[in-house]
C-alpha positions in Angstrom: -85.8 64.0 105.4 -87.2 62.1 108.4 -84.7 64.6 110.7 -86.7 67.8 109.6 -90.1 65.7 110.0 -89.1 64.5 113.5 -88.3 67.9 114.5 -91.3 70.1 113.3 -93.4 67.6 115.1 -91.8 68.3 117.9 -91.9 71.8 117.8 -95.0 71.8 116.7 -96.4 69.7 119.9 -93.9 71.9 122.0 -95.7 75.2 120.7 -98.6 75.0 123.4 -96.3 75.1 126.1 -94.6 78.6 124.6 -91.0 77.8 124.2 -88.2 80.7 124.3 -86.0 78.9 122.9 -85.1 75.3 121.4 -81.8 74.8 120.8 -80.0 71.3 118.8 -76.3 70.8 120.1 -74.0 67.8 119.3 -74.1 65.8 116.0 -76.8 68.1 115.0 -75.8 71.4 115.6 -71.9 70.8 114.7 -72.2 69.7 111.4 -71.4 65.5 111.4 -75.1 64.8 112.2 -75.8 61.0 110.7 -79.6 60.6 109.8 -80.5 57.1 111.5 -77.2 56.9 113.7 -76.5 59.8 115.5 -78.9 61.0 118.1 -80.9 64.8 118.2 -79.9 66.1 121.4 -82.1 69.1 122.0 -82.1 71.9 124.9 -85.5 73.8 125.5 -85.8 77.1 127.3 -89.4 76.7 129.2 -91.0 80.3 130.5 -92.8 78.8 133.6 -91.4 76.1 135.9 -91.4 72.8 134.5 -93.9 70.9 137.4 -96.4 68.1 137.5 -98.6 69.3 135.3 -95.8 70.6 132.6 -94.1 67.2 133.2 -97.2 65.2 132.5 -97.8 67.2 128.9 -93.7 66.3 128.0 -94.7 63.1 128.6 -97.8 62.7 126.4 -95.6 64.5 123.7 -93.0 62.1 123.5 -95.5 59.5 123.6 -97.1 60.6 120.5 -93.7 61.5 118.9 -93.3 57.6 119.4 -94.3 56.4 116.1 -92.1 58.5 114.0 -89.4 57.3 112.7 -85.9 58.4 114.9 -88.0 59.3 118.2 -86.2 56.9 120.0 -82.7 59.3 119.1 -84.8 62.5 120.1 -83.2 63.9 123.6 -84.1 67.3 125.2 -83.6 68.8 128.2 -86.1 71.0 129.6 -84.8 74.4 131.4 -86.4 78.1 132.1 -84.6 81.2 131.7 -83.0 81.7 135.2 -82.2 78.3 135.5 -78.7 77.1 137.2 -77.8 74.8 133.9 -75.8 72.6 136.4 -78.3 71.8 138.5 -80.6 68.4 137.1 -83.1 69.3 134.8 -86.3 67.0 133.4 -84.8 65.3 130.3 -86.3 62.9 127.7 -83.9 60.4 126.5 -83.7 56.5 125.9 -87.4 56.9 125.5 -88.0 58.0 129.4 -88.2 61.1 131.8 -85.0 61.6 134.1 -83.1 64.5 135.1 -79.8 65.2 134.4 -77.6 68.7 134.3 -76.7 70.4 131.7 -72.8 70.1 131.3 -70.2 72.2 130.2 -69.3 70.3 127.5 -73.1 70.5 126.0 -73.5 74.7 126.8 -69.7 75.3 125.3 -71.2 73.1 122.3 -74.1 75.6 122.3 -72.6 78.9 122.8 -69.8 77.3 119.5 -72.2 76.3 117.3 -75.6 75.6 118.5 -78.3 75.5 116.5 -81.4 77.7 117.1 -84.5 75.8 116.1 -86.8 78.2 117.5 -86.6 81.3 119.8 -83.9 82.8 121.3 -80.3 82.3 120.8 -78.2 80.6 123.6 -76.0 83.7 124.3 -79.5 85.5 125.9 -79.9 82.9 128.3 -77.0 80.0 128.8 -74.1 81.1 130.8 -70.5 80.9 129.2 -68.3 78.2 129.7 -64.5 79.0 130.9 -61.7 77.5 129.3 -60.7 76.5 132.9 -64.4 75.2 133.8 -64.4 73.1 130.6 -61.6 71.6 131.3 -62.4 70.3 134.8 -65.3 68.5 133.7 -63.6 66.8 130.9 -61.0 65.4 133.3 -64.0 64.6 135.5 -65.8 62.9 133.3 -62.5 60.8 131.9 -61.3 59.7 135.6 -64.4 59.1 137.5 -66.7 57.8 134.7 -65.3 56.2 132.2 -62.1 54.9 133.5 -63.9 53.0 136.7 -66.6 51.5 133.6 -63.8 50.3 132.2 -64.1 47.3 134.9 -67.0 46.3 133.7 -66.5 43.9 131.2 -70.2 43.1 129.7 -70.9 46.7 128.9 -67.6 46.9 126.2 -69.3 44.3 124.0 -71.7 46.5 123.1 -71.7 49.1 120.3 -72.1 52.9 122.5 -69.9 51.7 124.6 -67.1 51.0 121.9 -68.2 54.1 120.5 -68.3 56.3 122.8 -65.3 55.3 124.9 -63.0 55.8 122.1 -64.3 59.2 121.0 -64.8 60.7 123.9 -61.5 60.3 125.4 -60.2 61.3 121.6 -62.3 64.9 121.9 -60.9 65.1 125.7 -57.6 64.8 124.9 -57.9 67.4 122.3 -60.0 69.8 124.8 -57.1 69.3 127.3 -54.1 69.9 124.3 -55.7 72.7 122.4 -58.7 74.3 124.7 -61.4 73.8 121.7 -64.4 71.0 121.0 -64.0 68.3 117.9 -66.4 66.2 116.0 -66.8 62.4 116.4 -65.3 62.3 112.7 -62.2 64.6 113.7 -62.0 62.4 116.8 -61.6 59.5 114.7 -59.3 60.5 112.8 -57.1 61.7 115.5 -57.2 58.0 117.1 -55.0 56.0 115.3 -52.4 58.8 116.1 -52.9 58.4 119.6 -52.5 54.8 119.8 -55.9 53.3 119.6 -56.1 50.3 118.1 -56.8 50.8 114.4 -59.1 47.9 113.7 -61.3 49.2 115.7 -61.5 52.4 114.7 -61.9 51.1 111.3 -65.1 49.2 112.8 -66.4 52.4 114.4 -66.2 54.4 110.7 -67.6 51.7 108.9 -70.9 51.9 111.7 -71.2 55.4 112.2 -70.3 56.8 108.2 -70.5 53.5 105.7 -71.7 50.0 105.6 -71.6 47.7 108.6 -69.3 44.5 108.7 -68.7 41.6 110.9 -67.4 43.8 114.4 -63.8 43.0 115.5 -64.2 39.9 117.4 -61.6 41.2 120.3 -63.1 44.7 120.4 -64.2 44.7 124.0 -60.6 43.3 125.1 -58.6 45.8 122.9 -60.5 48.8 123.8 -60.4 48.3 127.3 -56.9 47.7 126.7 -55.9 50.8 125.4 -58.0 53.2 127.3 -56.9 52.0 130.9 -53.7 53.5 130.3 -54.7 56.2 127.8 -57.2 57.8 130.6 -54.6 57.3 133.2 -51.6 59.1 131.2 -54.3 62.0 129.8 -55.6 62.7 133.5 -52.1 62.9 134.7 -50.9 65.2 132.2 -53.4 68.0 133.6 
């Protein structure tokens, strides 16, 4: 499996630096991981302070990583044990070095069913996420990220942007409802119920868990469409 390949050359190359811990969340760690479509989003604990000289070695890592097959889905996040998870931390993702923090939705993922690849579990080291805290950042994330992007029309006619519009606001309204986290498959089968429009949901199964066919020609219009008043109705509600 290319997956289990990517992963122990990672580790592997990581080992020098002496991890505590390396943890997989999302796709990965929950169970709906899609070998080829769904990215590896990774956390790892680092025991000294990631500076110039640790930054420089992530960066020759990923660099080598680069001709395996998948590299481009491999995301991590670099922390150390007494970090503030919320503040921006180096990351690797989209095949560059940012930072970004580590949100509540990613260390409530963890703390449910995170993955440990190596080291320590994330109950030693990640905070917990309240119910309340959770929350917050989901409505957040719903009214002052995705609902301004959805007045940018180019970015809809493009596949993630489909994607992830739909099923995120699918797993926040459940988060909101119910107080608990749900896969990208549970999320899409929840849509149609709350009013999406079902050809393109049907587009977004056939991508993400069968074959490919000619996308819905309006699918950037509909989507848009929909989740305008959707994300309005679901932030008002809390």
């Amino acid at each position: 499996m290319q997956t289990e390949v990517l992963l122990d050359r990672f580790l592997t190359g990581l080992a020098p630096l002496a991890p505590v811990a390396v943890w997989a969340h999302g796709s990965l760690g929950g169970g709906d991981y899609q070998e080829g479509r769904s990215d590896l989003d990774l956390i790892a604990v680092l025991e000294s302070p990631v500076g110039p000289a640790t930054v420089w070695r992530l960066a020759k890592l990923h660099a080598r990583l680069r001709a395996e097959p998948l590299s481009g889905q491999l995301h991590c996040t670099y922390l150390t044990p007494t970090a503030d998870p919320g503040r921006r931390h180096l990351t690797w993702a989209h095949e560059e070095l940012f930072k970004r923090p580590v949100s509540p939705v990613t260390r409530r993922e963890l703390h449910t069913f995170g993955r440990v690849l190596h080291g320590r579990p994330p109950a030693d080291l990640l905070p917990a996420v309240t119910d309340r805290e959770l929350a917050d950042h989901v409505v957040r994330d719903q009214r002052d990220f995705w609902r301004p992007a959805l007045a940018n029309g180019p970015l809809w006619t493009r596949d993630v942007w489909v994607d992830l519009g739909l099923l995120t606001f699918a797993r926040a309204t459940v988060t909101l409802r119910e107080g608990r986290l749900i896969s990208k498959r549970e999320a899409l089968e929840l849509l149609p119920g709350l009013g999406a429009p079902v050809e393109v949901v049907a587009d977004i199964r056939a991508r993400r868990y069968g074959d490919p066919a000619a996308p819905v020609e309006n699918r950037a219009e509909l989507t848009r469409a929909y989740l305008g008043p959707a994300i309005d109705a679901l932030v008002a509600s809390y």
